[in-house]
N, C-alpha and C positions, 0 to 999 in steps of 0.2 A: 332172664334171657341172655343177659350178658355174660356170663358165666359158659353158656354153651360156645360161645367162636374164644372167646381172651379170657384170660384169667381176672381174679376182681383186683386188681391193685390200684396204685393210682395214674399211671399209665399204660393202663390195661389195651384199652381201645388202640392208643396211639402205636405201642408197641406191634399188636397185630397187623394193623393198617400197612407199618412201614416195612417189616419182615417178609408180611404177606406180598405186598407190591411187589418188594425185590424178587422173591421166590417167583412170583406169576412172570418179569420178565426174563427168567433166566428158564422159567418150564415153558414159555410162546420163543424163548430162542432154538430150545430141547426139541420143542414140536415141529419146528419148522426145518430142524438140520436134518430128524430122523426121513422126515418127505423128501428135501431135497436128495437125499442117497437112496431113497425111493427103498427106505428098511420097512419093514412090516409095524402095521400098526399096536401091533400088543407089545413091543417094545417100547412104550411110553410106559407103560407098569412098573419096571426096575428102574427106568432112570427116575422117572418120579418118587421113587420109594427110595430114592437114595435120596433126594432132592429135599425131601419134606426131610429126612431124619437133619442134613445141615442146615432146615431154615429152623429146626428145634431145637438143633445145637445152639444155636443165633441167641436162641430167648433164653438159652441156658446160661452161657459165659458170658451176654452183654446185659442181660437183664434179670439174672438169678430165676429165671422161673423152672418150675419143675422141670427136668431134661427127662424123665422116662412116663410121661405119661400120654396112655395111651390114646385118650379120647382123644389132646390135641394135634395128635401125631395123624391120625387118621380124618380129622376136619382141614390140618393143613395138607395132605394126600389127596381130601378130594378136590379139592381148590385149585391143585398143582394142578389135577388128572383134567379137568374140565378144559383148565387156561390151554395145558400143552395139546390136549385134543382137539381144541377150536382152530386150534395155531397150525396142528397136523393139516385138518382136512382142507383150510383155507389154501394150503400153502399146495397141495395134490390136486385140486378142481384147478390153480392155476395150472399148474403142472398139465394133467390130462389139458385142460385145455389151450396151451402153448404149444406142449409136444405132437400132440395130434390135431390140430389146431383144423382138419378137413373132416373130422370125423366127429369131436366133441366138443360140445361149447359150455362154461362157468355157467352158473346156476347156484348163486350162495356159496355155500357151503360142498358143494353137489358139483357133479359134471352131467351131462344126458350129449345122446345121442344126436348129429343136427338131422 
């Protein structure tokens, strides 16, 4: 199992824990800038694909691990996609519901109609 998110070494686990952290706070900063300029949400796709290729860079020059492979490029991708998407929509339900604040009300994740 372990094998599937970090590589086996002997601080496999650790490594991922603290690359991944940083990466998830820099794709929940990604998420929340794209909402605030009110950009379209499928622009988390490139920056995140950019995001994940320097948290891989990360594991490569600070901790020799593989730099071109793909599985963990794409399990650190989806990790990014989740955090900056959660990060997106929190940050738009405020949004809709501040800017239109007579029309729509927060709802999670969600905005609805009052």
């Amino acid at each position: 199992m372990s094998g599937i998110f970090w590589t086996d070494t002997d601080n496999g686990l650790f490594v991922f824990v603290l690359l991944t952290v940083l990466g998830a706070a820099a794709a929940m900063a990604s998420g929340r800038a794209l909402a605030k300029t009110w950009s379209p949400l499928w622009l988390i796709l490139p920056y995140m694909a950019v995001l994940s290729a320097a948290v891989r860079f990360l594991h490569f020059s600070l901790f020799q691990e593989e730099l071109s492979s793909l599985h963990y490029y794409l399990v650190t991708l989806v990790i990014l996609l989740a955090v900056a998407w959660v990060s997106y929509r929190a940050m738009r339900a405020t949004q809709m519901a501040t800017q239109y604040s007579w029309s729509y009300e927060k709802v999670g994740l969600n905005w609805r109609a009052r």
